[in-house]
C-alpha positions, 0 to 999 in steps of 0.5 A, spaced: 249 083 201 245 080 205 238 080 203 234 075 209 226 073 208 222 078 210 226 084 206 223 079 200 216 079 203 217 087 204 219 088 197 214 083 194 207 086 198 206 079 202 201 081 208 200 088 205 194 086 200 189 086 205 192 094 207 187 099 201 191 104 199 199 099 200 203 098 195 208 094 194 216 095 195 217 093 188 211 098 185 214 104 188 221 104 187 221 105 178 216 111 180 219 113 185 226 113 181 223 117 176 220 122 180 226 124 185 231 124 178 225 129 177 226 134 184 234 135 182 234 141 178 229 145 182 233 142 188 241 143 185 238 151 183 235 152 191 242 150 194 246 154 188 242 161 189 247 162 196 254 163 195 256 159 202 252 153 200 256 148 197 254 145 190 251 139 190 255 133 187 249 129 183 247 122 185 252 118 182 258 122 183 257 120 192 254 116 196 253 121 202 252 129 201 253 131 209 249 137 211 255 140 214 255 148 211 253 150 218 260 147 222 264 149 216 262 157 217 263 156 224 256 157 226 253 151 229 256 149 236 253 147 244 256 153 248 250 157 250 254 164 245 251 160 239 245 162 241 239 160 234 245 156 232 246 152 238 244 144 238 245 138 242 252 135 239 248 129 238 240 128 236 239 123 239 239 126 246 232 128 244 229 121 244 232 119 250 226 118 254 226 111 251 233 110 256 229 112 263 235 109 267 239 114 263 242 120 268 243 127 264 249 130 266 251 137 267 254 140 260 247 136 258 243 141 252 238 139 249 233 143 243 230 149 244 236 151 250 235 158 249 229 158 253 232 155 259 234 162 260 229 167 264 230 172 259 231 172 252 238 175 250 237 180 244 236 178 237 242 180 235 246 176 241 241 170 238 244 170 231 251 172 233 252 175 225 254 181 222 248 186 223 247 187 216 245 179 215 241 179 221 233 179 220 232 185 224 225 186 228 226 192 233 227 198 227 227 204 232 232 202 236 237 204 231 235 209 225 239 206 220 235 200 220 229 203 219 229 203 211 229 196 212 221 195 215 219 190 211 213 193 206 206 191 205 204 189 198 198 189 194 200 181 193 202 176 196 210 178 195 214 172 199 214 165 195 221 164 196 228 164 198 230 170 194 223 173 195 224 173 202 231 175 202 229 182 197 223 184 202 228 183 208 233 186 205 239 182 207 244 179 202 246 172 200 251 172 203 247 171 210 246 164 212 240 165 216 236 160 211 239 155 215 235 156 221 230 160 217 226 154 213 222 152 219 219 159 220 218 161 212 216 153 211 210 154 217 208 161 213 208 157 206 203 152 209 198 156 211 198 162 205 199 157 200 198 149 202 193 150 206 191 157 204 188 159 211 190 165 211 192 171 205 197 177 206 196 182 201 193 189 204 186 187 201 185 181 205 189 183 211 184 189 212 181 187 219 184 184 225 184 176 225 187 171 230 190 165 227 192 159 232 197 154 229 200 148 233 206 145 231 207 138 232 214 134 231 218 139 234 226 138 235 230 142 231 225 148 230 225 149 238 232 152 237 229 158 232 223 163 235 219 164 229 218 171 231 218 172 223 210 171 223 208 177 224 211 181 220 209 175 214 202 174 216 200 181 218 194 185 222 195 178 225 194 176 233 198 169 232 198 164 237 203 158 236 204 152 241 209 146 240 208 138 241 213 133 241 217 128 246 223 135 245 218 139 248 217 134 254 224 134 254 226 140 254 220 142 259 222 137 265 230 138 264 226 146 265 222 144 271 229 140 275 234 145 273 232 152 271 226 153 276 223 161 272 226 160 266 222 161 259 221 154 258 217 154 265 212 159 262 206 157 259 207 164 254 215 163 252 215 169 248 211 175 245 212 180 239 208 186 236 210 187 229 211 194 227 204 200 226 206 198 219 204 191 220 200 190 225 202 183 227 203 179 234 205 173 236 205 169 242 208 161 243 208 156 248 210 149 249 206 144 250 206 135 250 206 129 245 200 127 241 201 121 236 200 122 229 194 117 228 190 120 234 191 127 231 189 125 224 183 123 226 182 128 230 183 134 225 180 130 220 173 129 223 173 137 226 176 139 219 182 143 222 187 144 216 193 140 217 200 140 213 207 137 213 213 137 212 218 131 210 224 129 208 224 127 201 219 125 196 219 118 199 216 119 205 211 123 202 208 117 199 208 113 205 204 119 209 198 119 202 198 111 203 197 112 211 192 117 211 187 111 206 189 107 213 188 112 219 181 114 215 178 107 216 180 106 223 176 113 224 171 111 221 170 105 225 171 109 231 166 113 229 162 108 227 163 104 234 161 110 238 154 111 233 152 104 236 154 105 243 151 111 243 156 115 247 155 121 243 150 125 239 148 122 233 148 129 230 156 130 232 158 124 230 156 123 222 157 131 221 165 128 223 164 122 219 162 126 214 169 131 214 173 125 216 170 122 209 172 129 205 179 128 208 184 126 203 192 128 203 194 132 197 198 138 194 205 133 195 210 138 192 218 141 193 218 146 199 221 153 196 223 154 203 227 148 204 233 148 208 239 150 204 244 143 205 242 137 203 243 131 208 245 124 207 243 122 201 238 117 200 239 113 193 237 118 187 232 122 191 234 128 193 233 130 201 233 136 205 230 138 212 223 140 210 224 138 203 217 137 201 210 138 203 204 136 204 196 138 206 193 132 210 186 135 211 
């Protein structure tokens, strides 16, 4: 092993003093080597509650635990039959915006590649899964699947994969977790991290309008969260999509498939059943960095979660917002001293930003099923852990 200078000063701290809220290398990882041990049994009784996941070899058994459940049940693949399940072969086609020269061939996909169509094919075409393990949402099209309109409950009822599993009626055997975590992720966001909106009958009495926008999306661009609005009912929602994958995927939309949805400013619309009382909406929109979203979000109170791989990162995230809310302030402060906005505006931002701290860092009941590469001790999953921001 090769361990060269700055590696040293990075495990050491060396230049990060100065940095309020950095700690070094050395610091983190006993913590962290603990606290990960800790997330095991919680993750290992996730991935064990199917019976298509394989079990989870334990840290010290293999080096790399691969997330390949989808390949191996046949699911995933690039043709246009996958459907939820198609994907690029390789993700990093999505970042190859930093490659300008590189020229997109034919066969090329890229994520959210169902919407390069002018319509939607069915949801069951979509899913490309026996009928009885598919999440259904037209319920009048067939009388049998009438008796599995979910209900609504005088409690929030869905917490987690087995919770959902029973409302929607569906087996173990069905593998639609596996494209499922981002929709019921966003949904435990904002019920539980966030806790904007409730789901119960009481507080679900008038109608609301929710506007969700998500940013970062790649993989999730390959699922429809139509989902929401049976969740959150007697809902309006709106959802709308930031990232370079969104970009990406709305130029190769605007060269090679002129009038599809990815065209459209709306890409889909549901009305949930009379029972539920939901609509959804959702668009595609372009790329912001995370630092200027903070602050914005911070300094207007906009509730703001995410998600990340494993505990790890979690950790940098809670370091970076002691960091992101010091540039906001100066920023503020800056525009105080030049007058270019209302004193007023300003310092009732500066008091939000002031009260905005990242908290509520913990397991993601709704993590995808299937860990990936295994990184040390810690366990890592797709929407692992999460996070409230503001």
């Amino acid at each position: 092993m090769i361990i060269d200078s700055q590696q040293t000063e990075h495990w050491k701290g060396v230049g990060q003093k100065k940095i309020v809220g950095m700690n070094p290398h050395k610091r983190k990882c006993p913590w962290m080597k603990q606290r990960g041990m800790e997330d095991w049994p919680q993750v290992d009784a996730i991935q064990k509650s199917f019976p298509w996941s394989a079990d989870v070899p334990r840290p010290y058994e293999v080096a790399i635990i691969p997330n390949q459940i989808e390949a191996l049940l046949g699911l995933k693949g690039s043709n246009a039959a996958k459907g939820y399940w198609r994907e690029p072969s390789c993700d990093g086609a999505v970042h190859d915006a930093d490659l300008p020269e590189r020229t997109l061939v034919g066969g090329y996909i890229c994520h959210g590649s169902v919407l390069l169509q002018p319509t939607l094919p069915s949801h069951t075409e979509l899913w490309a899964l026996p009928a009885t393990q598919i999440p259904h949402l037209e319920f009048d099209a067939d009388p049998e699947l009438k008796f599995r309109i979910p209900q609504l409950y005088d409690t929030d009822f869905v917490k987690d994969w087995a919770s959902w599993y029973e409302w929607r009626k569906l087996p173990r055997e069905s593998a639609v977790a596996l494209r499922m975590d981002m929709v019921l992720t966003v949904y435990h966001l904002l019920t539980k991290v966030l806790d904007v909106v409730g789901t119960s009958k009481e507080v679900s009495k008038s109608r609301r309008k929710l506007n969700i926008h998500f940013v970062g999306a790649e993989k999730e661009l390959n699922i429809i969260p139509f989902e929401l609005a049976l969740l959150i009912p007697n809902t309006d929602t709106s959802m709308s999509f930031f990232g370079q994958a969104c970009k990406k995927l709305c130029d190769i939309a605007a060269e090679k498939y002129p009038g599809s949805l990815a065209t459209k400013s709306t890409v889909f619309e549901y009305t949930a059943p009379a029972s539920l009382g939901g609509t959804e909406n959702a668009g595609l929109f372009a790329y912001i960095t995370w630092q200027i979203l903070y602050r914005h979000a911070a300094s207007e109170a906009i509730p703001w979660a995410v998600t990340e791989y494993h505990r790890a990162e979690v950790l940098e995230y809670q370091e970076h917002m002691i960091q992101w809310r010091d540039l906001g302030l100066y920023g503020s402060r800056i525009e105080l001293q030049k007058g270019l906005r209302p004193r007023e505006e300003v310092e009732k931002n500066m008091a939000n930003i002031m009260r905005a701290q990242a908290r509520g860092a913990d397991l993601n009941p709704f993590m995808r099923p299937g860990l990936m590469e295994a990184d040390g001790l810690v366990p890592r999953a797709y929407n692992g852990f999460v996070l409230r921001v503001v």
